[in-house]
DSSP file (Angstrom, degrees, kcal/mol; ACC not computed):
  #  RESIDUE AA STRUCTURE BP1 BP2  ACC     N-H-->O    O-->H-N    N-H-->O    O-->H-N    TCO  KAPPA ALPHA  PHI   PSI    X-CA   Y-CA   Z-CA
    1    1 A X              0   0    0      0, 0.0    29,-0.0     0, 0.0    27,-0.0   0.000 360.0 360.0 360.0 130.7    0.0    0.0    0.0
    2    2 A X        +     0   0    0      2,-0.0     2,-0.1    80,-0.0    95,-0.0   0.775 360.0  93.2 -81.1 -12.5    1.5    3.6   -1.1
    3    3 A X        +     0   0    0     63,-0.1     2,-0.3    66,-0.1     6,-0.0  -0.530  59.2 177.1 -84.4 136.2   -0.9    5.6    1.4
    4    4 A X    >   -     0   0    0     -2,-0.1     3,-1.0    24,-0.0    21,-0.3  -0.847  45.5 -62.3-134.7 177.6    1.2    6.1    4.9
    5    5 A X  T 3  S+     0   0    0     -2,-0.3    21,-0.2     1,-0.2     3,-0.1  -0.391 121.2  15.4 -69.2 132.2    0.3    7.9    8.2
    6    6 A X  T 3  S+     0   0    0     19,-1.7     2,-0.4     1,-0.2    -1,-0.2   0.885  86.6 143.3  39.3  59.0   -0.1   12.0    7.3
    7    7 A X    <   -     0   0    0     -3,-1.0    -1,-0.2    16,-0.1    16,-0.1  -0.996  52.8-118.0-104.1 105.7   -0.4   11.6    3.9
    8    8 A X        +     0   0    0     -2,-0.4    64,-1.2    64,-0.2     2,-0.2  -0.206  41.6 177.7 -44.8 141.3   -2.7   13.9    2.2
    9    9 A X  E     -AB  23  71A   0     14,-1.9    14,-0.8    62,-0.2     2,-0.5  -0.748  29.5-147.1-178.1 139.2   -5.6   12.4    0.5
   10   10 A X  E     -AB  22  70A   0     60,-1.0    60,-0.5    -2,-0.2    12,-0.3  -0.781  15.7-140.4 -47.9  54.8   -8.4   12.6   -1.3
   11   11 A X  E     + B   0  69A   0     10,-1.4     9,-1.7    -2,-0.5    10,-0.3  -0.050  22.3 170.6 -93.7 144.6  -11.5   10.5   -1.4
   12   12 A X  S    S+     0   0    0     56,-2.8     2,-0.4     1,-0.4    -1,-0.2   0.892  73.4  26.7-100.9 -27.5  -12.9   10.0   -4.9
   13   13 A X  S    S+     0   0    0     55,-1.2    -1,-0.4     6,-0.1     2,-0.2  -0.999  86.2  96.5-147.2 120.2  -15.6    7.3   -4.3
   14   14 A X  S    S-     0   0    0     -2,-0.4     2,-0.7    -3,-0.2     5,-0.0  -0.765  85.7 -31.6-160.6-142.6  -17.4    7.1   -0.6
   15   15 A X    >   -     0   0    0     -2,-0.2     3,-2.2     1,-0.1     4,-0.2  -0.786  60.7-109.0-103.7 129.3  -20.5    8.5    0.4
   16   16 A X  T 3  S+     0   0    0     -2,-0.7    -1,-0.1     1,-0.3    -3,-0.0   0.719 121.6  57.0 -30.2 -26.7  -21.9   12.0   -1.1
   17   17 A X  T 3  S+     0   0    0      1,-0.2    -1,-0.3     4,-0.0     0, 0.0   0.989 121.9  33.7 -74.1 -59.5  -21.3   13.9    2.3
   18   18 A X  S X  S+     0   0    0     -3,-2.2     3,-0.6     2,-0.1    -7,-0.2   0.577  81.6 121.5  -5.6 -69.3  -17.6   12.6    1.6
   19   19 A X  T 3  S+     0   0    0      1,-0.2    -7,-0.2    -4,-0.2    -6,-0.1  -0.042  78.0   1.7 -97.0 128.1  -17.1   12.5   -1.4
   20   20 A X  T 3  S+     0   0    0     -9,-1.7     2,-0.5     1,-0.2    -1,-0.2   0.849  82.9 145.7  46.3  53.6  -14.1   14.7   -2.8
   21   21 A X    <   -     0   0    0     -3,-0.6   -10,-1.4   -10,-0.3     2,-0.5  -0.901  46.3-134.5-110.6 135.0  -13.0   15.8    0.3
   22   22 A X  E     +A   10   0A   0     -2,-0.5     2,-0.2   -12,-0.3   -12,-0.2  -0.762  39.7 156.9 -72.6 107.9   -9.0   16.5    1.1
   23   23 A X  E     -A    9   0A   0    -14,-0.8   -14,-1.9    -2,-0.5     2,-0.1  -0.898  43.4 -99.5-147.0 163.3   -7.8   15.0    4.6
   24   24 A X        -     0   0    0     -2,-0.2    14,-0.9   -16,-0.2     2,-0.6  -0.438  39.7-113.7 -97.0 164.8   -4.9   13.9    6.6
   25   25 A X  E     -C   37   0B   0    -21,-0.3   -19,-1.7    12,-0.2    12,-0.2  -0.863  30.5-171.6 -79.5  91.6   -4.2   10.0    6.9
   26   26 A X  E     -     0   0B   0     10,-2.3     2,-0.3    -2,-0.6    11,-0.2   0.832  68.7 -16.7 -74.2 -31.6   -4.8    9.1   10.8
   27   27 A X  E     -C   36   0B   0      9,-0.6     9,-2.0   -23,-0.1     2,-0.3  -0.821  64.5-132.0-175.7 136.8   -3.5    5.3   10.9
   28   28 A X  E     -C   35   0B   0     -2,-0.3     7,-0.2     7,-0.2   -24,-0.0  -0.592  18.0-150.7 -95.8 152.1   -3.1    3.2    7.8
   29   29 A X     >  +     0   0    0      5,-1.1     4,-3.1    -2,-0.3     5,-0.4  -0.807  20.8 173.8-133.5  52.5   -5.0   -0.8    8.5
   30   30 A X  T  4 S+     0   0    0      2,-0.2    -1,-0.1     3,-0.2     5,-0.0   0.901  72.6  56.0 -43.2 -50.5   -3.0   -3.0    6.3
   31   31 A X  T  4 S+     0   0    0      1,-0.2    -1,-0.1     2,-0.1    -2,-0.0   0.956 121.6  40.4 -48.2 -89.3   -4.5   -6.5    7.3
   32   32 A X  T  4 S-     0   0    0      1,-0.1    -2,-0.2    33,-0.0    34,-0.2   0.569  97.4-132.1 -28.1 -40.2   -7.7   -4.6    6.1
   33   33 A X  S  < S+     0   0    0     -4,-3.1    33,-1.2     1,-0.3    -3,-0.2   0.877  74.3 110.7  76.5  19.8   -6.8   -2.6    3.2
   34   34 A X  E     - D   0  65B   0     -5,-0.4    -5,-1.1    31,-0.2    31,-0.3  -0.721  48.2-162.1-111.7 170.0   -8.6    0.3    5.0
   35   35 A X  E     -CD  28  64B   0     29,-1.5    29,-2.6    30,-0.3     2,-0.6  -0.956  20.4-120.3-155.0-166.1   -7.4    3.6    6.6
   36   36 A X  E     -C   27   0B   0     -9,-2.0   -10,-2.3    -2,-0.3    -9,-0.6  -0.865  31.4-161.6-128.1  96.6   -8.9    6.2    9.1
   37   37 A X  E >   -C   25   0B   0     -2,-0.6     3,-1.4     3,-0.4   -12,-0.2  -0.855  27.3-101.0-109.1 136.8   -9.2    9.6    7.8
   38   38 A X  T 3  S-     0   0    0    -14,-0.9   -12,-0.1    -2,-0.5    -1,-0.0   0.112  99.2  -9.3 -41.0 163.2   -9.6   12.5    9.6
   39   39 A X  T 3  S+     0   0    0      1,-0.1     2,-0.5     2,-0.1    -1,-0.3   0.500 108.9 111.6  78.0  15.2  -13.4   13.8    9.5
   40   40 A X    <   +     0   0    0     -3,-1.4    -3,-0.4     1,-0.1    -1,-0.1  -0.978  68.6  18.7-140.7 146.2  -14.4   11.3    7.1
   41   41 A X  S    S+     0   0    0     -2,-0.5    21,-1.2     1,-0.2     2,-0.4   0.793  81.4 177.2  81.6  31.1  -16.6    8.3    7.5
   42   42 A X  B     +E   61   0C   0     19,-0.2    19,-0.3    -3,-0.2    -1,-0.2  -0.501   4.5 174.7 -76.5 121.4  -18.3    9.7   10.8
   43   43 A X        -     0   0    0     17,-1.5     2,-0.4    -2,-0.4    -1,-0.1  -0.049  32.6-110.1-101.6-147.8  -20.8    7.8   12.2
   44   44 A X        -     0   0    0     15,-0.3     2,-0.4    -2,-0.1    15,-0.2  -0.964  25.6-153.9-159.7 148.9  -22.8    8.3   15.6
   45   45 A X  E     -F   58   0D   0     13,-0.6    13,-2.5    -2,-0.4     2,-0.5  -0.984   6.1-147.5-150.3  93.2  -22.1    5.7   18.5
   46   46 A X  E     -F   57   0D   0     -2,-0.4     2,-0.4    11,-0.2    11,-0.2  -0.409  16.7-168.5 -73.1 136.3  -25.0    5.1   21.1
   47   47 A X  E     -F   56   0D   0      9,-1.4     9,-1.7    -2,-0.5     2,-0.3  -0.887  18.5-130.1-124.0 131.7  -23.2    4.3   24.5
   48   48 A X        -     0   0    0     -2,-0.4     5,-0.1     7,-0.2     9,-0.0  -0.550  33.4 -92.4 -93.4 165.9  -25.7    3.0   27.3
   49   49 A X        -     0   0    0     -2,-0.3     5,-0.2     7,-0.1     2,-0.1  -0.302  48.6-170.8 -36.4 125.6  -25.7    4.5   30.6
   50   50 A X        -     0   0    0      3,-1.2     5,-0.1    -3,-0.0    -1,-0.1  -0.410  49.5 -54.6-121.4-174.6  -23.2    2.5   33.1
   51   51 A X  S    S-     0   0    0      1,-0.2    -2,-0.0    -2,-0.1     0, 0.0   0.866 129.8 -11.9 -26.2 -74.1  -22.7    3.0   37.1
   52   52 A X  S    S+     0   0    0      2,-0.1    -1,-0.2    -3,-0.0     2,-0.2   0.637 114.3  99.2-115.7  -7.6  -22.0    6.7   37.0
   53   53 A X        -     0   0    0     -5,-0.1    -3,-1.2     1,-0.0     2,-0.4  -0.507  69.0-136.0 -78.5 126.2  -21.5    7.4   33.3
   54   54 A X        -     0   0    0     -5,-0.2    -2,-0.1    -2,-0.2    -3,-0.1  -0.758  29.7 -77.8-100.7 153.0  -24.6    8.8   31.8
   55   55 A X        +     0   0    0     -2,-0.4    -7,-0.2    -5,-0.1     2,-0.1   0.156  63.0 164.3  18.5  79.7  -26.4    7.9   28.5
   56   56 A X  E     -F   47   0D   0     -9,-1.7    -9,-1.4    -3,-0.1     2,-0.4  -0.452  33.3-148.4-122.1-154.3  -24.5    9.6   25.6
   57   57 A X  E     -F   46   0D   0    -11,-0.2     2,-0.4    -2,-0.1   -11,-0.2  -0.859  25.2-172.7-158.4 135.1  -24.1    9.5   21.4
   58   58 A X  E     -F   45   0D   0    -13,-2.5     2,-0.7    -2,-0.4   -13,-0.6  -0.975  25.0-125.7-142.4 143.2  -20.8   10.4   20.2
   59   59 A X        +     0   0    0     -2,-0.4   -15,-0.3   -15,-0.2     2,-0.1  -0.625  39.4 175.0 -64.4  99.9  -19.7   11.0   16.6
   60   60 A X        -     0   0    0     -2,-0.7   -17,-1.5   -19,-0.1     2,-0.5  -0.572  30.4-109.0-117.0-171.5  -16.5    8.7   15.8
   61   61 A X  B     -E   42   0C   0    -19,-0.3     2,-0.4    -2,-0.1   -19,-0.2  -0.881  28.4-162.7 -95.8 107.2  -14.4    7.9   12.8
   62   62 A X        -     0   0    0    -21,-1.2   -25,-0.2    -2,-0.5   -27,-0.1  -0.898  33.8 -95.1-126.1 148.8  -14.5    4.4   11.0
   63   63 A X        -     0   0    0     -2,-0.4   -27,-0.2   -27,-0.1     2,-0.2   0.078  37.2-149.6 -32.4 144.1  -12.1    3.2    8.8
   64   64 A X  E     -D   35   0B   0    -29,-2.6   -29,-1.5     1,-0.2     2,-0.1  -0.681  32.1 -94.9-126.6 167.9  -12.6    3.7    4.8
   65   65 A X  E     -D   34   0B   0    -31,-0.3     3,-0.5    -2,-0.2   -30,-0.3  -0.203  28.5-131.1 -61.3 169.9  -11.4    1.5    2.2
   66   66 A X  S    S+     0   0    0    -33,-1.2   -63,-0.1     1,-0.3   -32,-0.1   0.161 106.3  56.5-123.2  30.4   -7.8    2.5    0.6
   67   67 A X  S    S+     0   0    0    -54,-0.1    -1,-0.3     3,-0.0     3,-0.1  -0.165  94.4  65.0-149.2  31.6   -9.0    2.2   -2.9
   68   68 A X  S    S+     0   0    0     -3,-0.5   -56,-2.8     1,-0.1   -55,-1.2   0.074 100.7  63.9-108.0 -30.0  -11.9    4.7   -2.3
   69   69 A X  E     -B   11   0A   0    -58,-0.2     2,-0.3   -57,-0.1    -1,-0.1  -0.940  66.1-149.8-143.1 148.4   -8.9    7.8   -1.6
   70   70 A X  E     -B   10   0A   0    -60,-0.5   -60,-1.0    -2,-0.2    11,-0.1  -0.816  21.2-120.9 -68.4 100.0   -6.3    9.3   -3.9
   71   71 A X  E     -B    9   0A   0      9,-0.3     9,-1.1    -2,-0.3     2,-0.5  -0.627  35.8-121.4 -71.5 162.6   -2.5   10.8   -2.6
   72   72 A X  B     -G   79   0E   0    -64,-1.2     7,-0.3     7,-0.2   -64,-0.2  -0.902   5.5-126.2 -64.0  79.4   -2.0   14.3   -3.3
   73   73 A X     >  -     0   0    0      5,-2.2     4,-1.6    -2,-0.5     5,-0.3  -0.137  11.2-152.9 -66.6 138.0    0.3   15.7   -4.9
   74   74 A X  T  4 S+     0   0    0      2,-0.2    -1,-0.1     1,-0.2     5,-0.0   0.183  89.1  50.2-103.5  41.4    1.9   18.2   -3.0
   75   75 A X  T  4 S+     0   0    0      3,-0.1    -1,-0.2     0, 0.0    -2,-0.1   0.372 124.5  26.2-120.0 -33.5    3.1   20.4   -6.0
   76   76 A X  T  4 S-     0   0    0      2,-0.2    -2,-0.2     1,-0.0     3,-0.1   0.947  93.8-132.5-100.1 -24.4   -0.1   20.6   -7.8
   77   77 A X     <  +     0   0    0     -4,-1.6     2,-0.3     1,-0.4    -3,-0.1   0.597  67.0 128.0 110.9  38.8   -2.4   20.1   -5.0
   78   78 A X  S    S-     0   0    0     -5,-0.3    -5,-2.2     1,-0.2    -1,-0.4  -0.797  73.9 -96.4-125.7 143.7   -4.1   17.6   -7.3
   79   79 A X  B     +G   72   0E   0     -2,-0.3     2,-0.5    -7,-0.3    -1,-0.2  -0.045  57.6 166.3 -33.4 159.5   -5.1   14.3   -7.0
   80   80 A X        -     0   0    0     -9,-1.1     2,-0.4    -3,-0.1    -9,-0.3  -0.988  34.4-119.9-168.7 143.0   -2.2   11.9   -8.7
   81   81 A X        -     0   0    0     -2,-0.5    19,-1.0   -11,-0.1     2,-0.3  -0.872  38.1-144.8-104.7 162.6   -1.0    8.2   -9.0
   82   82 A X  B     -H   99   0F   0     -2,-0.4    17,-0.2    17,-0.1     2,-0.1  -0.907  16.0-157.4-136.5 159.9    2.0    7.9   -7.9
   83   83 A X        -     0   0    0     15,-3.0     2,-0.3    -2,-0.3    15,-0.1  -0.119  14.9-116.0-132.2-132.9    4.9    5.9   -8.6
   84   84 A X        -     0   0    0     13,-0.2     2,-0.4    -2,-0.1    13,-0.2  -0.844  13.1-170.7-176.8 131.0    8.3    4.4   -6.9
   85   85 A X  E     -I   96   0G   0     11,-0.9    11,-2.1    -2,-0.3     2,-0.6  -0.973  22.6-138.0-134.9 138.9   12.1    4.9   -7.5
   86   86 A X  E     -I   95   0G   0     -2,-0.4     9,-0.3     9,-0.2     2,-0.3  -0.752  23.4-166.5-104.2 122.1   14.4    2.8   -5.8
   87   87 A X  E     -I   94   0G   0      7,-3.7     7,-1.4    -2,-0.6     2,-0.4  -0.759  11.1-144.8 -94.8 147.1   17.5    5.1   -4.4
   88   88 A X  E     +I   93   0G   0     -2,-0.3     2,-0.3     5,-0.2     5,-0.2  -0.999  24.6 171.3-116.3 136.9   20.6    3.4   -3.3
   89   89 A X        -     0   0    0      3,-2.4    -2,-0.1    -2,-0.4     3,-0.0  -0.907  63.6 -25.4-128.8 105.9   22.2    5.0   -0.5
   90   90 A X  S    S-     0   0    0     -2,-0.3    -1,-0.1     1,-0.2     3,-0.1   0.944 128.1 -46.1  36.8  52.4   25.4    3.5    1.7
   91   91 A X  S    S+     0   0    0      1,-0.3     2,-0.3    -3,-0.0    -1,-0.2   0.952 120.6 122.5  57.7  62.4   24.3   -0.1    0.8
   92   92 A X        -     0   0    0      2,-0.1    -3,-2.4    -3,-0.0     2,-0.4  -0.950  54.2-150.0-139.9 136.7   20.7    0.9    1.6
   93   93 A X  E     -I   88   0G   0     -2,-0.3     2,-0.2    -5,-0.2    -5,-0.2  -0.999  22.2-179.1-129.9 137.5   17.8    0.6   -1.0
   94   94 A X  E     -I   87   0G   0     -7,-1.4    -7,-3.7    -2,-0.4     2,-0.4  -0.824  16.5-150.3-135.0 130.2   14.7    3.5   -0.4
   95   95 A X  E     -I   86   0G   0     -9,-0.3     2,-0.3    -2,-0.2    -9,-0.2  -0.998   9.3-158.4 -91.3 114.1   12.1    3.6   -2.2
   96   96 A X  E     -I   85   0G   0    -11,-2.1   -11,-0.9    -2,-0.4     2,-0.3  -0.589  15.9-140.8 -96.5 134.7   10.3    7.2   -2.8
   97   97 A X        +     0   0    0     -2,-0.3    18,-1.9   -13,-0.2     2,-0.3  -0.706  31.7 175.5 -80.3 139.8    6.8    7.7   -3.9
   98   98 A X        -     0   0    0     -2,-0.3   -15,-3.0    16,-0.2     2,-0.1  -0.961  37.0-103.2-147.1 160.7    7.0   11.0   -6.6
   99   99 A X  B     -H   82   0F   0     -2,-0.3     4,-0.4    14,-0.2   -17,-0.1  -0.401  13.1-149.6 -89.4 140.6    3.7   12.4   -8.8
  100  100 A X  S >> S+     0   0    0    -19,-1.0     3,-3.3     2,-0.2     4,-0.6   0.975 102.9  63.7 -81.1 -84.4    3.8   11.2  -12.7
  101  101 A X  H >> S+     0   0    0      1,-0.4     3,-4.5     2,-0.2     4,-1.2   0.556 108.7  44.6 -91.7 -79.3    1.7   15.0  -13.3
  102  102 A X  H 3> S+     0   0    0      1,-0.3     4,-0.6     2,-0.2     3,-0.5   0.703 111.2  45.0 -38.0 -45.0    5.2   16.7  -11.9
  103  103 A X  H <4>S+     0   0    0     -3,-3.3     5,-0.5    -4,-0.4     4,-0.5   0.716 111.2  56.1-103.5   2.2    7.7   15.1  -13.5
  104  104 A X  H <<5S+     0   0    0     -3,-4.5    -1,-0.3    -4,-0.6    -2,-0.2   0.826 108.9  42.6 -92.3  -1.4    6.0   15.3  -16.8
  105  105 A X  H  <5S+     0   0    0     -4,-1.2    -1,-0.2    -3,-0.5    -2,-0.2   0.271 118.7  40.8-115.5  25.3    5.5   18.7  -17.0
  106  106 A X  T  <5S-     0   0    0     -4,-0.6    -1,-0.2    -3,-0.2    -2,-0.2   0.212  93.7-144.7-122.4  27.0    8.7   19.8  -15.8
  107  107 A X  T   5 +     0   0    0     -4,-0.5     2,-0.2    -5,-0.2    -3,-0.1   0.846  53.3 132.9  50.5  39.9   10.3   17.1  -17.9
  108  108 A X      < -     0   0    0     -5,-0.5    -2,-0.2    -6,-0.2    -1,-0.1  -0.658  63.4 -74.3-116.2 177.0   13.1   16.6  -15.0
  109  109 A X    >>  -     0   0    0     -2,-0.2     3,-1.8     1,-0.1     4,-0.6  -0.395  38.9-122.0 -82.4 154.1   14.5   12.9  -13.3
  110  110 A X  G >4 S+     0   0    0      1,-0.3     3,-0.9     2,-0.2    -1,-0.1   0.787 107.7  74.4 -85.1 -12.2   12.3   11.4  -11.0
  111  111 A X  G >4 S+     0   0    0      1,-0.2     3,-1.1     2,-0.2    -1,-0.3   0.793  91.3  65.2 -54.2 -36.4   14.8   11.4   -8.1
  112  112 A X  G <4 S+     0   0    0     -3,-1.8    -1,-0.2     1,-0.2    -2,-0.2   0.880  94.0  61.5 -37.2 -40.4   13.9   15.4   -8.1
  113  113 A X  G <<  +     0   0    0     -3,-0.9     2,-0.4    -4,-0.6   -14,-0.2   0.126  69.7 150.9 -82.0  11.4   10.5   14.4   -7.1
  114  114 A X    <   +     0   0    0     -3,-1.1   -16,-0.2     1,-0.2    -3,-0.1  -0.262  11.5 170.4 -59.0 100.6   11.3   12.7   -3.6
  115  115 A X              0   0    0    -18,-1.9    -1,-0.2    -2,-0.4   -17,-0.1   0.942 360.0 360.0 -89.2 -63.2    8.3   13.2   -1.6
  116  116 A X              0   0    0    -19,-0.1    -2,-0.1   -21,-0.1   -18,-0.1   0.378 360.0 360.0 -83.0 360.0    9.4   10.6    1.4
Protein backbone atom coordinates (compact mmCIF):
# COMPACT_ATOMS: atom_id res chain seq x y z
CA UNK A 1 0.00 0.00 0.00
CA UNK A 2 1.54 3.57 -1.07
CA UNK A 3 -0.85 5.62 1.44
CA UNK A 4 1.19 6.09 4.89
CA UNK A 5 0.34 7.94 8.20
CA UNK A 6 -0.09 11.98 7.27
CA UNK A 7 -0.36 11.57 3.95
CA UNK A 8 -2.73 13.85 2.19
CA UNK A 9 -5.58 12.42 0.46
CA UNK A 10 -8.38 12.64 -1.31
CA UNK A 11 -11.46 10.55 -1.38
CA UNK A 12 -12.90 9.99 -4.92
CA UNK A 13 -15.64 7.30 -4.31
CA UNK A 14 -17.43 7.05 -0.58
CA UNK A 15 -20.54 8.53 0.37
CA UNK A 16 -21.93 11.96 -1.14
CA UNK A 17 -21.28 13.87 2.30
CA UNK A 18 -17.60 12.56 1.62
CA UNK A 19 -17.07 12.53 -1.42
CA UNK A 20 -14.05 14.67 -2.76
CA UNK A 21 -12.98 15.81 0.26
CA UNK A 22 -8.97 16.46 1.09
CA UNK A 23 -7.84 15.04 4.59
CA UNK A 24 -4.85 13.86 6.56
CA UNK A 25 -4.23 10.04 6.87
CA UNK A 26 -4.76 9.08 10.79
CA UNK A 27 -3.53 5.34 10.88
CA UNK A 28 -3.11 3.17 7.82
CA UNK A 29 -5.03 -0.80 8.46
CA UNK A 30 -2.95 -3.02 6.32
CA UNK A 31 -4.47 -6.54 7.27
CA UNK A 32 -7.65 -4.61 6.08
CA UNK A 33 -6.75 -2.65 3.18
CA UNK A 34 -8.56 0.32 4.97
CA UNK A 35 -7.36 3.64 6.59
CA UNK A 36 -8.90 6.24 9.14
CA UNK A 37 -9.19 9.60 7.83
CA UNK A 38 -9.59 12.54 9.56
CA UNK A 39 -13.39 13.83 9.54
CA UNK A 40 -14.35 11.30 7.08
CA UNK A 41 -16.59 8.29 7.49
CA UNK A 42 -18.27 9.74 10.82
CA UNK A 43 -20.81 7.82 12.23
CA UNK A 44 -22.81 8.29 15.60
CA UNK A 45 -22.10 5.69 18.49
CA UNK A 46 -25.04 5.10 21.12
CA UNK A 47 -23.18 4.34 24.49
CA UNK A 48 -25.75 2.95 27.28
CA UNK A 49 -25.70 4.51 30.55
CA UNK A 50 -23.19 2.55 33.12
CA UNK A 51 -22.69 3.04 37.15
CA UNK A 52 -22.00 6.69 37.02
CA UNK A 53 -21.45 7.37 33.29
CA UNK A 54 -24.63 8.78 31.81
CA UNK A 55 -26.38 7.88 28.49
CA UNK A 56 -24.52 9.58 25.56
CA UNK A 57 -24.13 9.48 21.37
CA UNK A 58 -20.79 10.41 20.16
CA UNK A 59 -19.65 10.96 16.64
CA UNK A 60 -16.53 8.71 15.85
CA UNK A 61 -14.40 7.91 12.84
CA UNK A 62 -14.48 4.36 10.98
CA UNK A 63 -12.11 3.17 8.84
CA UNK A 64 -12.60 3.66 4.78
CA UNK A 65 -11.40 1.47 2.21
CA UNK A 66 -7.82 2.51 0.62
CA UNK A 67 -9.00 2.19 -2.93
CA UNK A 68 -11.85 4.72 -2.27
CA UNK A 69 -8.88 7.78 -1.61
CA UNK A 70 -6.27 9.34 -3.95
CA UNK A 71 -2.53 10.83 -2.57
CA UNK A 72 -1.98 14.33 -3.27
CA UNK A 73 0.33 15.69 -4.91
CA UNK A 74 1.89 18.17 -3.02
CA UNK A 75 3.10 20.42 -6.02
CA UNK A 76 -0.11 20.63 -7.78
CA UNK A 77 -2.36 20.14 -4.99
CA UNK A 78 -4.11 17.63 -7.25
CA UNK A 79 -5.15 14.25 -6.99
CA UNK A 80 -2.20 11.95 -8.70
CA UNK A 81 -0.96 8.24 -8.99
CA UNK A 82 1.97 7.85 -7.86
CA UNK A 83 4.91 5.90 -8.59
CA UNK A 84 8.34 4.42 -6.94
CA UNK A 85 12.09 4.94 -7.49
CA UNK A 86 14.40 2.76 -5.83
CA UNK A 87 17.53 5.11 -4.43
CA UNK A 88 20.62 3.37 -3.28
CA UNK A 89 22.20 5.01 -0.48
CA UNK A 90 25.35 3.47 1.70
CA UNK A 91 24.35 -0.11 0.75
CA UNK A 92 20.65 0.89 1.65
CA UNK A 93 17.78 0.58 -0.99
CA UNK A 94 14.69 3.51 -0.38
CA UNK A 95 12.12 3.64 -2.24
CA UNK A 96 10.32 7.21 -2.83
CA UNK A 97 6.81 7.69 -3.91
CA UNK A 98 7.03 10.97 -6.62
CA UNK A 99 3.71 12.39 -8.82
CA UNK A 100 3.79 11.20 -12.74
CA UNK A 101 1.71 14.95 -13.25
CA UNK A 102 5.23 16.66 -11.86
CA UNK A 103 7.71 15.07 -13.49
CA UNK A 104 5.96 15.30 -16.81
CA UNK A 105 5.50 18.72 -17.00
CA UNK A 106 8.71 19.83 -15.82
CA UNK A 107 10.32 17.05 -17.86
CA UNK A 108 13.11 16.56 -15.04
CA UNK A 109 14.47 12.86 -13.29
CA UNK A 110 12.27 11.37 -11.03
CA UNK A 111 14.82 11.40 -8.15
CA UNK A 112 13.93 15.35 -8.13
CA UNK A 113 10.53 14.45 -7.11
CA UNK A 114 11.26 12.65 -3.63
CA UNK A 115 8.31 13.17 -1.56
CA UNK A 116 9.38 10.64 1.41
Amino acid sequence: MKIRVWDLVQVMSWKEVDKWKQAKVLKVLKDDNRVLIEWVGIVTKHIKKAWTTPGQIIKIEKPIDASCVMLVCPFTKKPTRTGVVNVEEKWKNKSFRFSKKAVKELKKDPKDFLIK
